[in-house]
DSSP file (Angstrom, degrees, kcal/mol; ACC not computed):
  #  RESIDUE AA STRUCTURE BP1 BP2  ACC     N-H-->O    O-->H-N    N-H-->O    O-->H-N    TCO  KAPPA ALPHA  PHI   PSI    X-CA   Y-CA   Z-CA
    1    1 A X    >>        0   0    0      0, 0.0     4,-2.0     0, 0.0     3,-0.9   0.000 360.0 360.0 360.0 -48.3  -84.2   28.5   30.3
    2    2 A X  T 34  +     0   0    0      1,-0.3     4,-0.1     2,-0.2     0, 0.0   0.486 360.0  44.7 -82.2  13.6  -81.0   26.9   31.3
    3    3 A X  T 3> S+     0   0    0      3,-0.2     4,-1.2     2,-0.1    -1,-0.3   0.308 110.3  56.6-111.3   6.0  -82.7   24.8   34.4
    4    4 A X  H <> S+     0   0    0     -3,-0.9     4,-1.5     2,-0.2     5,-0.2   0.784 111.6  43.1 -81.3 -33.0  -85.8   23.9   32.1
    5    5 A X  H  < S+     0   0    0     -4,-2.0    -2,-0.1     2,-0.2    -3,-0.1   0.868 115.8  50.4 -80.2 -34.8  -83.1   22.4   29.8
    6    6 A X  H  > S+     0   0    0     -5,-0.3     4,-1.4     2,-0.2    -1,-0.2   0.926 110.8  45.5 -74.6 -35.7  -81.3   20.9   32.9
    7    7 A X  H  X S+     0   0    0     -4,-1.2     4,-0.9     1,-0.2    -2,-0.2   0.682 114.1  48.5 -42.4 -34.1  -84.4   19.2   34.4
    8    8 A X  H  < S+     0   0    0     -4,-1.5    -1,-0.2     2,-0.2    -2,-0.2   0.551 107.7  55.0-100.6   1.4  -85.4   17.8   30.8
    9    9 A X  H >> S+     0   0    0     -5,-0.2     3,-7.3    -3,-0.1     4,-1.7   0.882 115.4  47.3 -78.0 -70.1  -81.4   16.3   30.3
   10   10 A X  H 3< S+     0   0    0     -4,-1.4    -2,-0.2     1,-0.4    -3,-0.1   0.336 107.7  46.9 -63.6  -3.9  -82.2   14.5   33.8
   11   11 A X  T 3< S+     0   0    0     -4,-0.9     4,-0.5     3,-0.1    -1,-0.4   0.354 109.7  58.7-105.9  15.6  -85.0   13.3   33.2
   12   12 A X  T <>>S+     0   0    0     -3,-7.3     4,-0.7     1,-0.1     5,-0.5   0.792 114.7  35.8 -80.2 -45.9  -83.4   12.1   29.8
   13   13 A X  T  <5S+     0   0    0     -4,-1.7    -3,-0.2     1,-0.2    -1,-0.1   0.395 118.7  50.8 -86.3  15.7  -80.9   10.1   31.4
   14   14 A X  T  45S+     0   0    0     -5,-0.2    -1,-0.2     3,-0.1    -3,-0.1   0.572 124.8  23.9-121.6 -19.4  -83.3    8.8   34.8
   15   15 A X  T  45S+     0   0    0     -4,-0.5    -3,-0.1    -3,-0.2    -2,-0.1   0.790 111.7  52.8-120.9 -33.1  -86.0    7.6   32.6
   16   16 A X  T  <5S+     0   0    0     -4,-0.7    -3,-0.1    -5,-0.3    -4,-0.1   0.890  76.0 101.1 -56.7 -29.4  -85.5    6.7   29.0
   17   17 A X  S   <S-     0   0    0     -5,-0.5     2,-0.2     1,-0.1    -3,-0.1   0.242  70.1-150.1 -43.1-142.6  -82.5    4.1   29.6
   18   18 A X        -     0   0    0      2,-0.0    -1,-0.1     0, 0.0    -2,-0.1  -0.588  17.8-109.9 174.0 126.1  -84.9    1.0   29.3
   19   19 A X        -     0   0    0     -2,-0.2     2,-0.2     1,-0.0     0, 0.0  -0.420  41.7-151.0 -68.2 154.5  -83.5   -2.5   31.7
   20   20 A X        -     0   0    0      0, 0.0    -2,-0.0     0, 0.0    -1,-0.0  -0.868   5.8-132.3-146.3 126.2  -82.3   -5.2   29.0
   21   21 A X        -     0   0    0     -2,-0.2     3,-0.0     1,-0.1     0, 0.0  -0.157   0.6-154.7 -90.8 155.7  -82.3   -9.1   29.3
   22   22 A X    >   +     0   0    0      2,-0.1     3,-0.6     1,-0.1     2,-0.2   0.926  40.7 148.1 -64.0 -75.1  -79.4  -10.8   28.4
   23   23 A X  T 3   +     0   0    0      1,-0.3     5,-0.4     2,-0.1     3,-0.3  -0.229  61.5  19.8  73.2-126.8  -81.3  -14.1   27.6
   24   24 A X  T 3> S+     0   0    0      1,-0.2     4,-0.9    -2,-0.2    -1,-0.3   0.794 118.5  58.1 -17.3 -77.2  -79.7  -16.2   24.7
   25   25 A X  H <> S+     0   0    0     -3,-0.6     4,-2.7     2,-0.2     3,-0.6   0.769 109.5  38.7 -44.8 -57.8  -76.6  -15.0   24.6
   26   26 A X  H >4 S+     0   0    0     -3,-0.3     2,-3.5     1,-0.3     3,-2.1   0.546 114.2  56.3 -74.3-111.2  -75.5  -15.9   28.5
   27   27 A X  H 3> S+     0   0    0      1,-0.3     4,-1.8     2,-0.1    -1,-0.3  -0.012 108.9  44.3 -70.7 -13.6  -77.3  -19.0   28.4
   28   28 A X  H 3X S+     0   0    0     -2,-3.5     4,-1.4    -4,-0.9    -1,-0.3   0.890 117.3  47.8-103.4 -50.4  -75.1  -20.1   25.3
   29   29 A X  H <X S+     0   0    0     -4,-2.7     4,-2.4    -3,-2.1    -3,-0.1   0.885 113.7  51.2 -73.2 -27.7  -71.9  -18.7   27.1
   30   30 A X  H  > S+     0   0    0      1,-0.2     4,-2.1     2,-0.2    -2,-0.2   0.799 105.0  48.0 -18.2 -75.5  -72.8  -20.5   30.3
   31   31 A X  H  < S+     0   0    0     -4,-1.8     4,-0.2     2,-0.2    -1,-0.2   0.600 109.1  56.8 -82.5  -4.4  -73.3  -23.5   29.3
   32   32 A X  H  X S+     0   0    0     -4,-1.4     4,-1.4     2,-0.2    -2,-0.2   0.973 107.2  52.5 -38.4 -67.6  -69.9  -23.3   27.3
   33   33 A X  H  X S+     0   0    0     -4,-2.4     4,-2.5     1,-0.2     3,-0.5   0.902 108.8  46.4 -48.1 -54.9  -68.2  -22.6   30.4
   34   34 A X  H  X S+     0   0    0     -4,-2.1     4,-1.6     1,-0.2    -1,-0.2   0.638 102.7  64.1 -74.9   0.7  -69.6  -25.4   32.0
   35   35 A X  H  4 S+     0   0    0     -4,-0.2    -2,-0.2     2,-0.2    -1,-0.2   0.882 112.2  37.0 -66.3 -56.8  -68.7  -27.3   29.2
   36   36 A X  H  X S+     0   0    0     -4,-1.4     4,-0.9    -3,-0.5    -2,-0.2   0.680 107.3  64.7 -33.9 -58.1  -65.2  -26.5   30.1
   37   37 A X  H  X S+     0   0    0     -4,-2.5     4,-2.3     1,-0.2     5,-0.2   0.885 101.4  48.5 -56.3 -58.4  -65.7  -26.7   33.5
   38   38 A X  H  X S+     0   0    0     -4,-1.6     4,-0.7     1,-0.2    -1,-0.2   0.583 106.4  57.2 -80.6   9.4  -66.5  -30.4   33.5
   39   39 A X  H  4 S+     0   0    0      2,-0.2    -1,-0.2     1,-0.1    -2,-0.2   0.729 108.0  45.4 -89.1 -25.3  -63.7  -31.1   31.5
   40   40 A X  H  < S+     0   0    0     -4,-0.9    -2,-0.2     1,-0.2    -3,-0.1   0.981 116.3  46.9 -63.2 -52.7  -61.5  -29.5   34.0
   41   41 A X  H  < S+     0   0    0     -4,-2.3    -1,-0.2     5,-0.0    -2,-0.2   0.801  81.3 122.0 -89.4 -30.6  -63.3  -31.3   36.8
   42   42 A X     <  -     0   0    0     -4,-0.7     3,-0.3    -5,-0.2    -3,-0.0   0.011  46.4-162.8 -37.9 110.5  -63.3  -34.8   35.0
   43   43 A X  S >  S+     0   0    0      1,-0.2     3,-6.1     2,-0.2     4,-0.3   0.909  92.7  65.0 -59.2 -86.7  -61.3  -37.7   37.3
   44   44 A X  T 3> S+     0   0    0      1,-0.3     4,-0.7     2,-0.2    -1,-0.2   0.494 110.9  41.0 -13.7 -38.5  -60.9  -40.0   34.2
   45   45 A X  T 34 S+     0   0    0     -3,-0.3    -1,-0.3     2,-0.2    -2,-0.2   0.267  92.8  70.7 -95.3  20.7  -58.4  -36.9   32.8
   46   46 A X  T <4 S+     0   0    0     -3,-6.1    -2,-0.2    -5,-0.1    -3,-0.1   0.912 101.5  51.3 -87.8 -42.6  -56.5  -35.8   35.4
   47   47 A X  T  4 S+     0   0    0     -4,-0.3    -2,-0.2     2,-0.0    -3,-0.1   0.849 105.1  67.8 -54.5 -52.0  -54.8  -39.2   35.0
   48   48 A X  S  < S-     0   0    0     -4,-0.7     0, 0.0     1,-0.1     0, 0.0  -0.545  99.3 -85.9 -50.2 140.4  -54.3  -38.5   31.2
   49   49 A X        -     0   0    0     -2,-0.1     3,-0.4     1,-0.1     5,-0.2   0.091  34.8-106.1 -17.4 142.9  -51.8  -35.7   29.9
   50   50 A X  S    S+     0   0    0      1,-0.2     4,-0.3     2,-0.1     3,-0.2   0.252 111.0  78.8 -72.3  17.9  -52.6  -32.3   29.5
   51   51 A X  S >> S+     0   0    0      1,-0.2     3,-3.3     2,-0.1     4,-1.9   0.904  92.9  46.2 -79.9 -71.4  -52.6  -32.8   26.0
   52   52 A X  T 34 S+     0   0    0     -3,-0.4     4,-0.3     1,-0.3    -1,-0.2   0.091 113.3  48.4 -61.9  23.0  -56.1  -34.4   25.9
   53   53 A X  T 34 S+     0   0    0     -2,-1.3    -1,-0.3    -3,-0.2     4,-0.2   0.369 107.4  53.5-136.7 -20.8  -57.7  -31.8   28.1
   54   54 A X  T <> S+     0   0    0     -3,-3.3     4,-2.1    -4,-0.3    -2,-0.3   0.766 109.2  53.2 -78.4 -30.3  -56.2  -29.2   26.2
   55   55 A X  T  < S+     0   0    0     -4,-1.9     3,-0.5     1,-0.2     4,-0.4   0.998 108.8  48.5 -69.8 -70.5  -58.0  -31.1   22.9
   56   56 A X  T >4 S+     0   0    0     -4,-0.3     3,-1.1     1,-0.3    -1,-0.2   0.735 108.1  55.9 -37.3 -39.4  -61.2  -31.2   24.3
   57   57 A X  G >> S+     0   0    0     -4,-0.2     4,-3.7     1,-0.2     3,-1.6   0.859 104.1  49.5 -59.5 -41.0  -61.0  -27.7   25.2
   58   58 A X  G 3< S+     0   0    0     -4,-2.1     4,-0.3    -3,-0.5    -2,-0.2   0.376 109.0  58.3 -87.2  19.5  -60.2  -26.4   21.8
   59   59 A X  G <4 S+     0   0    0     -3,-1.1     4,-0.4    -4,-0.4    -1,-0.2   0.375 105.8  42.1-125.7  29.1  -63.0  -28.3   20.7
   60   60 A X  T <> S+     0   0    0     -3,-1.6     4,-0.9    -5,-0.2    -2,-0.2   0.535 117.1  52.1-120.9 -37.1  -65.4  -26.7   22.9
   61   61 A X  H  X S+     0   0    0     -4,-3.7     4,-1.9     2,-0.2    -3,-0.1   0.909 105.9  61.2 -20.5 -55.7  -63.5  -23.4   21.8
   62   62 A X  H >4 S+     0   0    0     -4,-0.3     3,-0.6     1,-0.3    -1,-0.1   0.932 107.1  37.5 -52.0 -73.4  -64.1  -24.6   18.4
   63   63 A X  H 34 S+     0   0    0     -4,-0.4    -1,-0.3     1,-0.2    -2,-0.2   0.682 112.6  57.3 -28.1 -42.0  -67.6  -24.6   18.5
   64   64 A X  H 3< S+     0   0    0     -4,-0.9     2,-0.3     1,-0.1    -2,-0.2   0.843 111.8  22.8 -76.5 -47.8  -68.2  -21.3   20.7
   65   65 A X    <<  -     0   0    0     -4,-1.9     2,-0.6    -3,-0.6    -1,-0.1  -0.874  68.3-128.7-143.2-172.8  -66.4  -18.7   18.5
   66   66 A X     >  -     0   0    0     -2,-0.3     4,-1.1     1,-0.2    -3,-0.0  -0.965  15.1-157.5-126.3 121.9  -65.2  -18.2   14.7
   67   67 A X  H  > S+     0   0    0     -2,-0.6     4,-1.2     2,-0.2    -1,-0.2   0.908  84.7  48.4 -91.2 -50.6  -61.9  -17.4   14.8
   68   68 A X  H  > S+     0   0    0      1,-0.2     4,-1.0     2,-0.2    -1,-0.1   0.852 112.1  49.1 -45.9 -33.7  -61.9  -15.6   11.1
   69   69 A X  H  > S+     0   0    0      1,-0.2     4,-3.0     2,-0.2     3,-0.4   0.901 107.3  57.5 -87.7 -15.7  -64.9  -13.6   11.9
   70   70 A X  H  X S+     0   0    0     -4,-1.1     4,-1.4     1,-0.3    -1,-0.2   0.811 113.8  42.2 -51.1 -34.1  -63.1  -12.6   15.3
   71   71 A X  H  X S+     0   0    0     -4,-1.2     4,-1.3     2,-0.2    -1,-0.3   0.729 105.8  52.0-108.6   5.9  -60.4  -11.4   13.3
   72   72 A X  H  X S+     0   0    0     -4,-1.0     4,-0.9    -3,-0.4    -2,-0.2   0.845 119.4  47.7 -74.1 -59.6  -61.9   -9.6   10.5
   73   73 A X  H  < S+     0   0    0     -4,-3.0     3,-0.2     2,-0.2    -2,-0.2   0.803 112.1  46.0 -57.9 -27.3  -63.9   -7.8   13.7
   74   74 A X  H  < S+     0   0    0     -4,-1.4     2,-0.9     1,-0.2    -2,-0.2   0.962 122.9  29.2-101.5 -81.9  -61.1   -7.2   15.7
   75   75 A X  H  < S+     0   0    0     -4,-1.3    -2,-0.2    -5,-0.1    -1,-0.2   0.014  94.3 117.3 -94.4  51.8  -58.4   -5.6   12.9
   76   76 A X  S  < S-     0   0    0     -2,-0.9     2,-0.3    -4,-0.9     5,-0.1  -0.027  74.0 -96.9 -68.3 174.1  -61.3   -4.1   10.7
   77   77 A X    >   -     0   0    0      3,-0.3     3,-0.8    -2,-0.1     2,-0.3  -0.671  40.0 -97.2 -87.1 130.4  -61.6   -0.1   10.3
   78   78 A X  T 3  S+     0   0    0     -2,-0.3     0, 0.0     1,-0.2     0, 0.0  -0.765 110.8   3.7 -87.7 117.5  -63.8    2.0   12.4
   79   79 A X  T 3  S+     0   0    0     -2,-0.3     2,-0.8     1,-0.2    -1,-0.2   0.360  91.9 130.9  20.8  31.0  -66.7    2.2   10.0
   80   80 A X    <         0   0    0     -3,-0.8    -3,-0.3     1,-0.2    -1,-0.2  -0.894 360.0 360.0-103.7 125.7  -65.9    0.2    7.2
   81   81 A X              0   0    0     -2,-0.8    -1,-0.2    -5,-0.1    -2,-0.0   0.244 360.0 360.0-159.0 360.0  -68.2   -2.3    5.7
């Protein structure tokens, strides 16, 4: 009884799992990054202050994540909603 119940656990965990695409999501964070990325890389601001490279960054931040709902998720209750 207890290797019929160990053969059917292992073939719960070797077959059910199911591969799962990312899709949307990394393309969205991706092109963020590289959003970022060319700001970094940009000649025309290394010659400006790190002010204006830090503004363009927080407005590619801006866009990318919600800062309230970040924090509503983050000091929220473990099941409360």
């Amino acid at each position: 009884m207890k290797r019929a119940l160990a053969g059917y656990g292992i073939f719960i965990l070797l077959f059910l799992p199911l591969p799962v695409h990312a899709g949307a999501s990394l393309d969205t964070v991706q092109a963020n990054v590289n959003k970022v990325l060319d700001v970094l890389r940009d000649p025309a601001l290394k010659a400006d202050s790190a002010k204006e490279i830090r503004r363009k960054a927080r407005i590619i931040y801006d866009r990318m994540f919600d800062d309230v709902e970040l924090s509503r998720r983050t000091l929220a209750r473990t099941g409360t909603r």
